[in-house]
KENU-404437 format. One line per 3 residues: their letters; for each residue x, y, z of C-alpha. Coordinates in steps of 0.001 Angstrom, whole numbers, plus 500000, padded with zeros to 6 digits. Example, Ala and Ser with C-alpha at 12.3 -4.5 7.8 and 13.67 -1.06 7.14 Angstrom:
<nodes>
as> 512300 495500 507800; 513670 498940 507140
</nodes>
This chain:
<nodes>
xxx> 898331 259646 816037; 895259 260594 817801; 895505 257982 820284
xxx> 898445 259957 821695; 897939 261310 825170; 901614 262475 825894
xxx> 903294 264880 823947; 906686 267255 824763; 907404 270771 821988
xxx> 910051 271974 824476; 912197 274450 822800; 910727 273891 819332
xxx> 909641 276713 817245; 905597 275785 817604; 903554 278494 817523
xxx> 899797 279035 817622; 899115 278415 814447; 901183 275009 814773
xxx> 898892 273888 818167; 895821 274161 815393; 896982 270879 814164
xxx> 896910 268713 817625; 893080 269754 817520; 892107 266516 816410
xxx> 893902 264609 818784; 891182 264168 821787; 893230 261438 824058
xxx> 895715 264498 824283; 896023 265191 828263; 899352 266659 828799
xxx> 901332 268862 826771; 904596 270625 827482; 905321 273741 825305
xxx> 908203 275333 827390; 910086 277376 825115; 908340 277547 822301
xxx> 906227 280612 820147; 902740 278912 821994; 901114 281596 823488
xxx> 898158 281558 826324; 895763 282383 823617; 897016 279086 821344
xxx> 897015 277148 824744; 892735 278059 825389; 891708 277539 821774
xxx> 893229 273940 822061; 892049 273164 825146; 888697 274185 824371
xxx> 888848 271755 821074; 890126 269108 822729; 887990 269184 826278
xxx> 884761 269681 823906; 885333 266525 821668; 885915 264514 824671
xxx> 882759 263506 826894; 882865 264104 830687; 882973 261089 833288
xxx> 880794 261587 835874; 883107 263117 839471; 885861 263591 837302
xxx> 888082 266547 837506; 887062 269734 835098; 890459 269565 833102
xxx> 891223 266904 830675; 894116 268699 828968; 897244 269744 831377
xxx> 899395 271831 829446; 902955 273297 830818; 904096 276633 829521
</nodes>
């Protein structure tokens, strides 16, 4: 699963702790999380993992992960 690049929680009972185990996945770009116990801390810690396994492209945009609270 860590080609997946797509992935919806809405309205599940993820929390932080739960986010920990997407860290590996590094094709990750958006992530919905509406609803859920994910918190803006949980959000920055996996962002930060996944944006720092995944080499920048020259002139491409800063974010790699979009994630909807």
């Amino acid at each position: 699963m860590t080609n997946l690049e797509y992935l919806t929680l809405y309205g599940t009972a993820i929390t932080d702790t739960g986010l920990k185990s997407l860290e590996g996945m590094t094709k990750l770009r958006i992530l919905h999380v509406q609803r859920t116990g994910v918190t803006k801390r949980g959000i920055q810690r996996l962002k930060a993992t996944v944006e720092a396994a995944e080499p920048r492209i020259a002139n491409s945009p800063g974010l790699l992960l979009q994630v909807f609270p």
